[in-house]
Structures are given as structure tokens and as C-alpha cells.
C-alpha positions in Angstrom: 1.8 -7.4 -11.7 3.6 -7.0 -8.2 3.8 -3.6 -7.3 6.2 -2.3 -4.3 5.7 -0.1 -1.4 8.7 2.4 -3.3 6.9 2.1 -6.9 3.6 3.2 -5.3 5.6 5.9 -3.7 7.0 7.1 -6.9 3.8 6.6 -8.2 2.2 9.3 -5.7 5.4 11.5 -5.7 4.5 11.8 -9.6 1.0 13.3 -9.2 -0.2 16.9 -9.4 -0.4 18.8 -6.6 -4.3 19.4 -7.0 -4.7 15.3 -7.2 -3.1 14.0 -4.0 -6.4 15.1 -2.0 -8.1 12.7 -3.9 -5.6 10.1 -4.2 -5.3 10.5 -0.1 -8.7 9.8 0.5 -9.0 6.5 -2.1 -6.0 5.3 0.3 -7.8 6.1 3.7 -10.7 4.4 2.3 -8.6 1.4 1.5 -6.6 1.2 4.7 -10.1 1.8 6.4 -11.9 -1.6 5.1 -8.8 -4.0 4.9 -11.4 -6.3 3.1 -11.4 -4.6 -0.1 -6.9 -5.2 -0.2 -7.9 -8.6 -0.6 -9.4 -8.8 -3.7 -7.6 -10.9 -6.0 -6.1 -9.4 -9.2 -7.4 -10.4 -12.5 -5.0 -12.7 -14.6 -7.9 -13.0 -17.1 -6.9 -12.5 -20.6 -8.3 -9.8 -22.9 -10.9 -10.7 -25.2 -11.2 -9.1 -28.8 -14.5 -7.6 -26.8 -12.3 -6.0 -24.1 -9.6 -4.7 -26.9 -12.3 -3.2 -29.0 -14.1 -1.5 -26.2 -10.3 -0.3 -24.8 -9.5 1.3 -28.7 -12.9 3.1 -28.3 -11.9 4.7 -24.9 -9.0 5.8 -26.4 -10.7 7.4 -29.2 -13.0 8.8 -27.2 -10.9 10.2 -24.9 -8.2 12.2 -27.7 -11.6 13.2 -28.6 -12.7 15.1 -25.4 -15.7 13.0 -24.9 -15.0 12.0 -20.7 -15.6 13.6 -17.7 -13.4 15.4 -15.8 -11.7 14.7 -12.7 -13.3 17.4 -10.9 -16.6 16.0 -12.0 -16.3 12.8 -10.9 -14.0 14.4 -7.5 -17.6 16.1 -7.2 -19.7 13.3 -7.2 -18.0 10.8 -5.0 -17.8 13.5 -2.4 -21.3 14.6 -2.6 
């Protein structure tokens, strides 16, 4: 899936306000270590594992049962 320089940018123009500060710092991290923008994409398939443990995120999250942005936010920074 090849993504443009305009998709991203409607991509970031989408996003909350209180998200950018974290979006901005995954992209300076990522323009920082031009090594990382080289990993290849994964044209790998799905398995019936994958789709199973992707239906029980779901679930889980309509449930309530992840962590929250801030939290995570909180822990990379820290």
C-alpha cells in the first residue's frame, strides 16, 4: 500500500489537536534514524491466527479493555 506525501498530509491534518505532539515526535524520530524508513512492508498474508487475534482486539477494545493514549504518551516519554 503506497502512501503519498498529500495522503500522509491529510492523514495529519485529520488528527486531534491534543495528538499532533505525539504524532510530531514519532516523525522526528523517524526522520532522525533514516534506517528505520527502510524497512520493508509486510506483504505477508493473514493467517486464521492473525484474524482471530485481530476479532479479539476488536472485542476488546468496544469493551474498554486498552490503554489509553495518554498512558502509553506517558510511558514512551518517561
Amino acid at each position: 500500500m503506497a502512501v503519498s506525501k498529500k495522503d500522509l498530509a491529510n492523514l495529519i491534518h485529520q488528527l486531534p489537536d491534543k495528538d499532533i505532539p505525539l504524532v510530531a515526535d514519532f516523525l522526528k524520530r523517524l526522520i532522525s534514524n533514516p534506517l528505520d524508513a527502510n524497512i520493508p512492508y509486510d506483504e505477508e498474508e493473514l493467517s486464521e491466527n492473525d484474524l482471530k487475534a485481530i476479532e479479539q482486539a476488536e472485542l476488546e477494545f468496544k469493551q474498554g479493555k486498552t490503554i489509553r493514549l495518554k498512558d502509553i504518551e506517558h510511558e514512551l516519554r518517561n
